[in-house]
C-alpha positions as CSV (number, residue, x, y, z in Angstrom):
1,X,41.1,19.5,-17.7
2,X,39.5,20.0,-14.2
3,X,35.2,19.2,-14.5
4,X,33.6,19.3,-10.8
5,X,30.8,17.2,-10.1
6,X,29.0,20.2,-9.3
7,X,29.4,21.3,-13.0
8,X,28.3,17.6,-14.3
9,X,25.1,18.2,-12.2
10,X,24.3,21.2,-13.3
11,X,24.7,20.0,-16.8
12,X,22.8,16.9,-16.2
13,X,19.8,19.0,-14.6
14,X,19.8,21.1,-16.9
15,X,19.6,18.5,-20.0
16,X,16.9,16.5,-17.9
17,X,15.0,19.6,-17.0
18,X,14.9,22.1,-20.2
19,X,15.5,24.8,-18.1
20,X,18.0,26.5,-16.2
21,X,15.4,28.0,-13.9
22,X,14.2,24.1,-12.9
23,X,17.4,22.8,-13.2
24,X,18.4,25.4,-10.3
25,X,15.2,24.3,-8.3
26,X,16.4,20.9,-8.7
27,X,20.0,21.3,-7.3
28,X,18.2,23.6,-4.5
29,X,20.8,26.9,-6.1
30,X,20.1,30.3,-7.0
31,X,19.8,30.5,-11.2
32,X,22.7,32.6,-11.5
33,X,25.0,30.0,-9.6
34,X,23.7,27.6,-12.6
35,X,24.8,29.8,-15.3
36,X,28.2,30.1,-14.0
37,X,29.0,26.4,-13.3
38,X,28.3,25.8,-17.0
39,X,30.0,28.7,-18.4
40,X,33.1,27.5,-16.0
41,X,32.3,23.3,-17.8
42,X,32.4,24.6,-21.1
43,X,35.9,27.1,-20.0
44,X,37.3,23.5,-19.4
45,X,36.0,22.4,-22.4
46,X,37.6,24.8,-24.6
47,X,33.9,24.8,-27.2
48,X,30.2,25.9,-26.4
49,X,28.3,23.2,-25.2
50,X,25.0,25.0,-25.9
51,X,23.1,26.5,-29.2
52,X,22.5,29.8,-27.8
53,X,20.5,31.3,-31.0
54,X,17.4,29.9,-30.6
55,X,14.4,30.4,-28.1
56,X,15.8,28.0,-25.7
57,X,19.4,27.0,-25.4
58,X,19.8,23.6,-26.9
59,X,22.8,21.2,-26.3
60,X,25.1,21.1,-29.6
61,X,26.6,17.7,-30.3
62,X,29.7,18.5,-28.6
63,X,27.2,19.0,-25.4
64,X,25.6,15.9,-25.8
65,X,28.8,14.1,-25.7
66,X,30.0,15.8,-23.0
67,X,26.8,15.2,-20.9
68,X,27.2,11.4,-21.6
69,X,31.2,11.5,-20.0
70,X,29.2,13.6,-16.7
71,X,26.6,10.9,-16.6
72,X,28.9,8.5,-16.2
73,X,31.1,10.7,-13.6
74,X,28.0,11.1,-11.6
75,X,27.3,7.5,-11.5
76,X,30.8,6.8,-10.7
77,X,30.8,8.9,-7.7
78,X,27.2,7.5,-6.9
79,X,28.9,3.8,-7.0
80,X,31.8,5.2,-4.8
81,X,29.4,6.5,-2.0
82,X,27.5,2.6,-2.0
83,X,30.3,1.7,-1.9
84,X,31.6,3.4,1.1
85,X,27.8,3.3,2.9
86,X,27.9,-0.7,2.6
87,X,31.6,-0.7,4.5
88,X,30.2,1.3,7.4
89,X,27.6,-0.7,8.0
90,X,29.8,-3.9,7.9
91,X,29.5,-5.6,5.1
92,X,32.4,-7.4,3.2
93,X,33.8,-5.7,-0.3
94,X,34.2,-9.0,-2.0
95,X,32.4,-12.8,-0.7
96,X,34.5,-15.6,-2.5
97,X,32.4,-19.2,-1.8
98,X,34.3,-22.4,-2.9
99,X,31.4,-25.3,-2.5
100,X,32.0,-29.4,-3.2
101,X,30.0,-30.0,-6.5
102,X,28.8,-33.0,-4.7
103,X,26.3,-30.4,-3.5
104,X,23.1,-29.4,-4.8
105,X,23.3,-26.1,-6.7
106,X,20.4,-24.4,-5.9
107,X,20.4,-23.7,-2.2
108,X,24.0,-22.2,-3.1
109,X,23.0,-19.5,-5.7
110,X,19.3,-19.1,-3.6
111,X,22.4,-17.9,-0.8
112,X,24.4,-16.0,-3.3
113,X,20.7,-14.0,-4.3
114,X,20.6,-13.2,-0.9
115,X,23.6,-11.7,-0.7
116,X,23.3,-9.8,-3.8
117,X,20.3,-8.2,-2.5
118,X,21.2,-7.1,0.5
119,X,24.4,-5.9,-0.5
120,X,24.6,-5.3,-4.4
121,X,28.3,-3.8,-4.0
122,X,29.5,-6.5,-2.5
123,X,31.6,-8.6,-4.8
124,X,30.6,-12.3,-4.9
125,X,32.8,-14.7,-6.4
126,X,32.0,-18.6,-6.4
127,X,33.7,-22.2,-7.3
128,X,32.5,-25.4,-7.5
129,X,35.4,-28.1,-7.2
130,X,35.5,-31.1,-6.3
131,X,36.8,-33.5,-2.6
132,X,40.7,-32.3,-1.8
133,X,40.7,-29.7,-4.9
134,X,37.9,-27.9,-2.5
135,X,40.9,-26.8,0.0
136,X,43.3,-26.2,-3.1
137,X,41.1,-23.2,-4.6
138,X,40.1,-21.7,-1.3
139,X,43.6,-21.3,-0.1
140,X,44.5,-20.0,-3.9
141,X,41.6,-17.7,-3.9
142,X,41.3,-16.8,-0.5
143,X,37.6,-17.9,0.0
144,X,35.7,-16.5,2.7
145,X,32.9,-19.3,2.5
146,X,34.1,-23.0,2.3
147,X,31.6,-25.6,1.8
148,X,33.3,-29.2,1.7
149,X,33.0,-32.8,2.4
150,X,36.1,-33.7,3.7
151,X,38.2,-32.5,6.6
152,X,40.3,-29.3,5.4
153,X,43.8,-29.9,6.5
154,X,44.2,-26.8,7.2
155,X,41.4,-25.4,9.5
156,X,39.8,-22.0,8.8
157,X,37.6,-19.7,10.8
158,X,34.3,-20.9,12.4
159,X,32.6,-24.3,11.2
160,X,28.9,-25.1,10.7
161,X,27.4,-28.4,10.2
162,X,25.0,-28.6,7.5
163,X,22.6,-31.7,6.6
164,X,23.7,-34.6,5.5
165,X,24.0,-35.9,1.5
166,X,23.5,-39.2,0.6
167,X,24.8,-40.8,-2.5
168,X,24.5,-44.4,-4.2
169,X,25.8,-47.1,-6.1
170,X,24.3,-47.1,-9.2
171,X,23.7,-48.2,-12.8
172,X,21.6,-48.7,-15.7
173,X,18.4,-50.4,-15.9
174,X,20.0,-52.8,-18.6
175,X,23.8,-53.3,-17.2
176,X,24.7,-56.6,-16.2
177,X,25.4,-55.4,-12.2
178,X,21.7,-54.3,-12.0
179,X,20.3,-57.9,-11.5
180,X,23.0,-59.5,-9.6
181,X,24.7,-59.2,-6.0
182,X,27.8,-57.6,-6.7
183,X,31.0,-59.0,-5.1
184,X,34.9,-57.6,-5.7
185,X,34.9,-59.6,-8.3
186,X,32.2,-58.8,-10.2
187,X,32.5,-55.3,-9.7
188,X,36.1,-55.5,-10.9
189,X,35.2,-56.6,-14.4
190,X,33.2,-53.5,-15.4
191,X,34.3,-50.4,-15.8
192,X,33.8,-47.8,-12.6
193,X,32.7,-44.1,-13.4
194,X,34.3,-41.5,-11.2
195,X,34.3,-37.7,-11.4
196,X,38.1,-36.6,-11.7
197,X,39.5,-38.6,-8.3
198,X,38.3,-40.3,-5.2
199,X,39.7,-39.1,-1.9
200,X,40.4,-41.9,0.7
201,X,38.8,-39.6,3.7
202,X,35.6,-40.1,2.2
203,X,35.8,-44.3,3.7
204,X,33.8,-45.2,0.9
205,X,32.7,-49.0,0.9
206,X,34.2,-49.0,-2.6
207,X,37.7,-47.2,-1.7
208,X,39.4,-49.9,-1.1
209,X,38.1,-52.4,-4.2
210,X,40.4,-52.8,-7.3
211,X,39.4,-50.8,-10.4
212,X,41.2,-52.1,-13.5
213,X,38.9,-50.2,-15.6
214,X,38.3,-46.8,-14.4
215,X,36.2,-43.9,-16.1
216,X,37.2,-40.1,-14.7
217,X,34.8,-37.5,-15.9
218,X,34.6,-33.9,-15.9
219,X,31.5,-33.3,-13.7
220,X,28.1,-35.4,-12.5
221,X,26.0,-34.1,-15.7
222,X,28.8,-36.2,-17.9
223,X,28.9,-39.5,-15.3
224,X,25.2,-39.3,-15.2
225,X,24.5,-39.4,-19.0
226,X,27.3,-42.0,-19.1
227,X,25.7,-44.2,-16.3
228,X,22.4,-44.2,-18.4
229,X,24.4,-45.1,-21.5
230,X,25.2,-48.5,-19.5
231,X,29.0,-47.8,-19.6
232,X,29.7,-48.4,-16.3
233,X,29.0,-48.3,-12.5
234,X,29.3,-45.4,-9.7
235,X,28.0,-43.1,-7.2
236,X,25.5,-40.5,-7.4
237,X,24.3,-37.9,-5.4
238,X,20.6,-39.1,-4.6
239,X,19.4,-35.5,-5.1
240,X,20.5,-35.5,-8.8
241,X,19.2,-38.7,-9.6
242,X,15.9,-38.4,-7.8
243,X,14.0,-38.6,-11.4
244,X,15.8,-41.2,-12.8
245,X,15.6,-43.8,-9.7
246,X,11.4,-43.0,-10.2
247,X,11.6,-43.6,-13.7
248,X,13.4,-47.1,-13.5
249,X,16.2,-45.8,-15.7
250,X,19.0,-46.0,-13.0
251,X,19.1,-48.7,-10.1
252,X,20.6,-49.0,-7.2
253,X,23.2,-51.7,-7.2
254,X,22.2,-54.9,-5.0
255,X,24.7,-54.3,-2.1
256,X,22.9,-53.5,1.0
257,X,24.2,-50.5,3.3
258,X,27.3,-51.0,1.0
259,X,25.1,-49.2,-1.9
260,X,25.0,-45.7,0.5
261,X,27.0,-43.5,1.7
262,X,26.6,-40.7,3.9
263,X,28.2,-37.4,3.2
264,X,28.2,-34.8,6.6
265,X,29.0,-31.4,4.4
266,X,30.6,-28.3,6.6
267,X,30.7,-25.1,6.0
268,X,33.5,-23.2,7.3
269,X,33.8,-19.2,7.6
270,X,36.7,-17.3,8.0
271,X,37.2,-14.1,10.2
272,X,35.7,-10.9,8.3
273,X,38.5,-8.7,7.4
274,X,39.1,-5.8,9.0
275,X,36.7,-2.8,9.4
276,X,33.7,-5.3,8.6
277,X,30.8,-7.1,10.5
278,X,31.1,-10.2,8.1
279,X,27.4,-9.2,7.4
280,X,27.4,-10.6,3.7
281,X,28.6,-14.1,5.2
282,X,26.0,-14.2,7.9
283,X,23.4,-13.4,5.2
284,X,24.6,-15.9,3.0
285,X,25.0,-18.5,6.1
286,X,21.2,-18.2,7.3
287,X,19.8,-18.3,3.5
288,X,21.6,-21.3,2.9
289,X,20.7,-23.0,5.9
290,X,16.9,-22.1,5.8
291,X,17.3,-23.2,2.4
292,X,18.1,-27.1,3.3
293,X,16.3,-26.9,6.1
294,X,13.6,-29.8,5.7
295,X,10.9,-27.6,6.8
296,X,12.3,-24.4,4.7
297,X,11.6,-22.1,7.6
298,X,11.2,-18.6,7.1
299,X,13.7,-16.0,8.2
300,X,13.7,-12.5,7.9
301,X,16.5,-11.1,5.4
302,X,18.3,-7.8,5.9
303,X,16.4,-5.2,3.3
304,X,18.8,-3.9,-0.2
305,X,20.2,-1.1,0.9
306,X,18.4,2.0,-1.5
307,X,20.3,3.5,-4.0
308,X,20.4,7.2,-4.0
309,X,22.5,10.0,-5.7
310,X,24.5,11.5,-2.8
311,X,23.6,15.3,-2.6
């Protein structure tokens, strides 16, 4: 069965309209040139698609299932011709972003809005991992955005700085740790919390200390709740534990610059592929940075592109 997508207009106008003499206004066609591509749709369909015996010709209920499978043809070829409009004017089909979930969320997604709004066809795809596993799922998914905070081994494309993360040694208000000046020692005989593995790049004041009692978790929510619950020691981003540090509930342990460490997050981007500008990374780039800028400075975002049924 062979069904234009001039007949699937004409159907649609006509359905939308009531009339064929609108439905040819519409299409900018003479009336009789409406008549025919509908007589030629319902050829191809093999039934009548209209009721013909009253006043006005009304869709039967073979026509109205017919006009569904046209709508969705028309916006088919309406997705196809985004599709192809975005790609000329440089932007990327798909945007894959793998991010350390040492990072705060929000900036991220803020960036991944962006992007969505200036280029709805393009395909994001994002991953939070964590340290060395950062570098694992970018190769395997063949990230164009890398955000991580330790050296890849295997460089990639350009690399931008971003601000600095601090994170602390922490516990509850009521563990032992929190009113005494750790030492090795000390610190050895409680359990430490970690999130899946430490990674010996970081040069952590703490990489080198024995753990004979070691706590992995899944993610920072779980090590968070479990640092509250007194079951142990560990680091925290400051940003997630900004409330709880105000509230008393968590503490810094009593270990001088030892306590801190400073995280110096980069962002790497790899060359668009071809027959594109990269424009979806570059949006994606400048939203995140004005999002963790300090002084969240304003910059002006490419506009959505309009949608628009291709005549």
């Amino acid at each position: 069965m062979d069904i234009t997508l001039d007949q699937a207009r004409a159907l649609d106008a006509v359905a939308r309209h009531g009339t064929f003499a609108k439905a040819a206004t519409e299409l900018h066609k003479v009336h009789t040139a409406v008549l025919y591509a509908l007589r030629q749709l319902e050829g191809a369909v093999g039934l009548p698609l209209f009721d013909r015996s009253g006043y006005r010709a009304t869709l039967t209920e073979v026509g109205l299932r017919v006009l569904e499978h046209c709508r969705r043809l028309l916006a088919a070829q309406d997705e196809l011709a985004r599709f192809c409009e975005i790609a000329r004017l440089g932007y990327e089909p798909t945007l894959t972003v793998v991010f350390d979930g040492l990072l705060p969320v929000s900036p991220i997604l803020e960036a991944v809005r962006a992007v969505t709004a200036a280029s709805p066809e393009t395909r994001v795809a994002v991953y939070s991992e964590f340290l060395g596993d950062v570098e694992t799922r970018a190769q395997q998914s063949k990230a164009s955005i890398v955000i991580a905070v330790v050296p890849l081994e295997t460089p990639m494309g350009e690399v931008h700085p971003l601000p600095s993360l601090t994170s602390i040694l922490v516990v509850a208000k009521d563990h032992p740790l929190a009113a005494q000046r750790p030492d090795p020692r000390r610190l050895a005989s409680h359990p430490f919390l970690t999130v899946r593995a430490s990674d010996q790049r970081l040069q952590m004041s703490t990489s080198a200390l024995e753990k004979p009692q070691e706590f992995r978790l899944s993610d920072f929510h779980a090590k968070k709740v479990a640092l509250l619950a007194g079951m142990g020691w560990g680091w925290m981003p400051e940003h997630l534990i900004t409330d709880e540090l105000a509230r008393g509930d968590l503490v810094a342990l009593r270990w001088g610059d030892r306590a801190r460490h400073v995280f110096r997050p980069m962002l790497h981007r790899t060359a668009p592929p071809n027959g594109t500008d990269g424009i979806a990374s570059k949006v994606f780039l400048a939203s995140l940075t004005a999002a963790l800028s300090p002084t969240r400075t304003t910059r002006a975002a490419p506009q959505p592109l309009r949608r628009g049924r291709t005549p």
